[in-house]
C-alpha positions as CSV (number, residue, x, y, z in Angstrom):
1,X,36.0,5.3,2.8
2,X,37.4,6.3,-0.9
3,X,35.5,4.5,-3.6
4,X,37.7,1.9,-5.6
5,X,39.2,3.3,-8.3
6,X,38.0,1.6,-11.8
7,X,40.0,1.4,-15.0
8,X,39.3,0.1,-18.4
9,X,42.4,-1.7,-20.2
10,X,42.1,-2.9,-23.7
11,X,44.2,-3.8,-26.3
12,X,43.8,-2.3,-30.3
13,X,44.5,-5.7,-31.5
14,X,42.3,-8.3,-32.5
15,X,44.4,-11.1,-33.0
16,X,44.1,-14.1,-30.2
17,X,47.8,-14.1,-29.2
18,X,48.7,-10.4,-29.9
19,X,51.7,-8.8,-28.0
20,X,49.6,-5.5,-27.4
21,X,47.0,-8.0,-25.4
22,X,49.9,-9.2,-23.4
23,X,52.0,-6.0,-22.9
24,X,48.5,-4.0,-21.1
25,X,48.2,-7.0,-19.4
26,X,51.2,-6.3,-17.5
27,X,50.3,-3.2,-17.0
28,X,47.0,-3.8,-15.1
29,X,48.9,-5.8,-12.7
30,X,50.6,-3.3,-11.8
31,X,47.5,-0.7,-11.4
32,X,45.7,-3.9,-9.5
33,X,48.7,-3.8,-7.5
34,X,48.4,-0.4,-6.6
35,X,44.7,-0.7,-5.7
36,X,42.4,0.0,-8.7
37,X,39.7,-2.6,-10.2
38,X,40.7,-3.1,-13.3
39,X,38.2,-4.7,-16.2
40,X,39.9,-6.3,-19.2
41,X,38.4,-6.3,-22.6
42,X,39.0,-7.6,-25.9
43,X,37.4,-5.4,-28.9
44,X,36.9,-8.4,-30.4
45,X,34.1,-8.9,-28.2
46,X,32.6,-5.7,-29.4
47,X,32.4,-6.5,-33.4
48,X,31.3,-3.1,-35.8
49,X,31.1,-1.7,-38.7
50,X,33.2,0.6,-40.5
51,X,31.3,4.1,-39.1
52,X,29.5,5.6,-41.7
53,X,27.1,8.5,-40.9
54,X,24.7,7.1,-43.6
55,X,24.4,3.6,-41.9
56,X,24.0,4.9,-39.0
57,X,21.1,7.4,-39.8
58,X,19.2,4.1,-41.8
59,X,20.4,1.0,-39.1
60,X,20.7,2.9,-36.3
61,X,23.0,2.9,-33.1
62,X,24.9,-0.5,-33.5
63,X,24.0,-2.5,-29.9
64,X,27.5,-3.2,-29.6
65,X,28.6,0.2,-30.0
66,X,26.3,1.1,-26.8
67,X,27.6,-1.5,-24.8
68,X,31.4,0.0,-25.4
69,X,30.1,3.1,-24.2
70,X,28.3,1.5,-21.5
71,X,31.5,-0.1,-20.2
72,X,33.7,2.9,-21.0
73,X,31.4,5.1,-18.9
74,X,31.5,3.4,-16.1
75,X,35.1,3.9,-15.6
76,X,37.6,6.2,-14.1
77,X,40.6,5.8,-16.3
78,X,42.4,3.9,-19.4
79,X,44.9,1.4,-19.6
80,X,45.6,1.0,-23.6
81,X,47.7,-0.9,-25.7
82,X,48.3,0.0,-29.5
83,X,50.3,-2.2,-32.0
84,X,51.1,0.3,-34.8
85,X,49.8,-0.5,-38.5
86,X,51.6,2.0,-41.0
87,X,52.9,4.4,-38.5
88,X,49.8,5.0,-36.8
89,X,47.1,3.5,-34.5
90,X,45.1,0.1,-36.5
91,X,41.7,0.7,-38.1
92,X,40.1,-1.6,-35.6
93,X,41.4,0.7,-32.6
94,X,40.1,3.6,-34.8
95,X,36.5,2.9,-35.4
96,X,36.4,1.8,-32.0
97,X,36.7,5.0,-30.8
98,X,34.8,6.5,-33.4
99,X,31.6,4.7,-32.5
100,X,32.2,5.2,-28.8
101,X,32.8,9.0,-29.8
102,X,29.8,9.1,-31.3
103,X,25.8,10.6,-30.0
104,X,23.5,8.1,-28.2
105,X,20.2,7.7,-27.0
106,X,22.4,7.7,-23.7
107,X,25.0,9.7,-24.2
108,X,26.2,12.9,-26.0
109,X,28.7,13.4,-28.3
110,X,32.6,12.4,-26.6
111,X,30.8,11.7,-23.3
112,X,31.7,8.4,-22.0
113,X,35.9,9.9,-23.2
114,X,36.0,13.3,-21.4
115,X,38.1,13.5,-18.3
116,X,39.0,10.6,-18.2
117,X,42.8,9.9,-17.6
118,X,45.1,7.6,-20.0
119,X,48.0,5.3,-20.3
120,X,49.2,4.3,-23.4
121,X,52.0,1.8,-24.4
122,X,52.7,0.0,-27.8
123,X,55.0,-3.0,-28.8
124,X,57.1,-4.2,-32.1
125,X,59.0,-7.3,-32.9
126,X,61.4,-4.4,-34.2
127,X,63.9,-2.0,-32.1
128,X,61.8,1.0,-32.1
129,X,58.7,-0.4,-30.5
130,X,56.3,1.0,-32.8
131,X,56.5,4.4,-31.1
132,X,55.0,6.5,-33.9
133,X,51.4,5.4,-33.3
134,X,51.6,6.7,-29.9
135,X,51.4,10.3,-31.1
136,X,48.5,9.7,-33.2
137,X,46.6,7.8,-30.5
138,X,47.7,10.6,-28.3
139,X,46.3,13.3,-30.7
140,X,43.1,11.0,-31.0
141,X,42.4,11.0,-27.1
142,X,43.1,14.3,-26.7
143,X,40.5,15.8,-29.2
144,X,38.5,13.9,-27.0
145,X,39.4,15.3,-23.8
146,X,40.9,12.3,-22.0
147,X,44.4,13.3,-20.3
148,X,47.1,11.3,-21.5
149,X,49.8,10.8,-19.1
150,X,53.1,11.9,-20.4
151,X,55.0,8.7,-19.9
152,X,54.0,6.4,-22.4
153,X,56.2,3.0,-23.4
154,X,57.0,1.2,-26.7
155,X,58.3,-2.3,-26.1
156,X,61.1,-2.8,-28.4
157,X,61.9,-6.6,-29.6
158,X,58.7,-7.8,-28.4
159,X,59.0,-11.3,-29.6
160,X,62.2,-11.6,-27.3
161,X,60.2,-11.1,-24.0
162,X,57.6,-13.8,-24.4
163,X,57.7,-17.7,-23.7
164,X,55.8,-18.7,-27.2
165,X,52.3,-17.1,-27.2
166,X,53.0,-17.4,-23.1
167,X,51.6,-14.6,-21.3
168,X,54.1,-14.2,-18.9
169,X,57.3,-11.7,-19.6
170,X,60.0,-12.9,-19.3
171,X,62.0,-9.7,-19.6
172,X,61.8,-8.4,-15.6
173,X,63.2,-4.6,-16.2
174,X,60.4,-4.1,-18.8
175,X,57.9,-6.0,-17.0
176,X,58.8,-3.4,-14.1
177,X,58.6,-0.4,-16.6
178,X,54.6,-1.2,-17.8
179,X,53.4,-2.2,-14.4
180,X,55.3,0.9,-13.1
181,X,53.2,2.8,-15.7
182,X,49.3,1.2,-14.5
183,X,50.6,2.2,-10.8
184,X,51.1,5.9,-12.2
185,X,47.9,5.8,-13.9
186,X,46.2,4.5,-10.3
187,X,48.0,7.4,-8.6
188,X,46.9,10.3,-10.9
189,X,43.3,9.2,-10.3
190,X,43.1,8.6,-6.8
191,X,44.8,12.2,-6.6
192,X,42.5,13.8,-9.2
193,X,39.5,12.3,-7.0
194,X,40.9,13.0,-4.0
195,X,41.1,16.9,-5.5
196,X,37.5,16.8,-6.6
197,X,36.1,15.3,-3.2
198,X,38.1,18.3,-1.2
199,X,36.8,20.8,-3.5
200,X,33.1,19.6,-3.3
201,X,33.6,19.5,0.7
202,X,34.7,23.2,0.1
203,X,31.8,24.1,-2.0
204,X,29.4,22.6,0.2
């Protein structure tokens, strides 16, 4: 029997009620829908430092930085959501990724990132749906050798599709669209593993 497939879904926000946090969380119904274990988490939970080289050659490896690494490694694929601060991804996103980038006792430089696969959405209380930090987050997991699937969604007029901070949408043609996206992302991976586990039959 196929193992479970496992995606991590997180938001770039760190506010409480944040649309971002509510938009991916439509998504991973729909990947949990389409079979995957799915593990939320809020970066809030992982609080760091601005990276610098410098404090990190006289601190060390922040603990909470490992534990991101920890939890990204053990997972197939990404399910992320990126409000957009000045046309591109938010600082807290950022240094995120930067730490989790970054060399470790446990891991090497980009480790726990490459091959994975991603999903990426954003969402704006204006028309356009903040679509212009998609292609920097894009460029940003690339460099790190994650494969970002070509659809990606920006959820225009936000504020119009949600009850209050109500975590239910209650807008059902977009609430299709994102969890339409997680069951993409679930069926890219289970083919992608599928393709690995024939070829290592093959090879063996």
């Amino acid at each position: 029997m196929a193992e479970q497939v496992k995606i991590l879904a997180f938001a770039g926000s760190l506010r409480e009620h944040a649309y971002s946090k509510r938009v991916v969380k439509i998504a991973v119904q729909g990947a949990e829908d389409a079979g995957a274990q799915v593990t939320y988490i809020d970066l809030r939970d992982y609080p760091l430092p601005i990276y610098n080289h410098d404090d990190e050659e006289k601190d060390g490896f922040p603990e909470n930085a490992r534990k991101l690494q920890k939890v990204l490694a053990e997972h197939d694929g990404l399910l992320i959501a990126s409000p957009e601060d000045n046309a591109s991804l938010p600082g807290a996103l950022k240094n995120a990724i930067d730490w989790a980038s970054r060399p470790s006792d446990e891991y090497k430089m980009g480790e726990v990132f490459k091959g994975k696969t991603a999903a990426i959405m954003t969402e704006s209380p204006g028309a356009f749906g903040s679509v212009r930090c998609l292609g920097h987050l894009r460029g940003v997991l690339t460099t790190l050798l994650v494969n970002v699937l070509p659809s990606e969604i920006a959820v225009g007029k936000v504020h119009e599709m949600f009850d209050g901070n109500g975590v239910a949408m209650t807008d059902a043609k977009m609430k299709k669209i994102l969890e339409d996206l997680g069951a993409s992302l679930v069926g890219i991976l289970k083919k992608t593993r599928g393709e690995i586990e024939v070829a290592a039959e093959a090879g063996s």
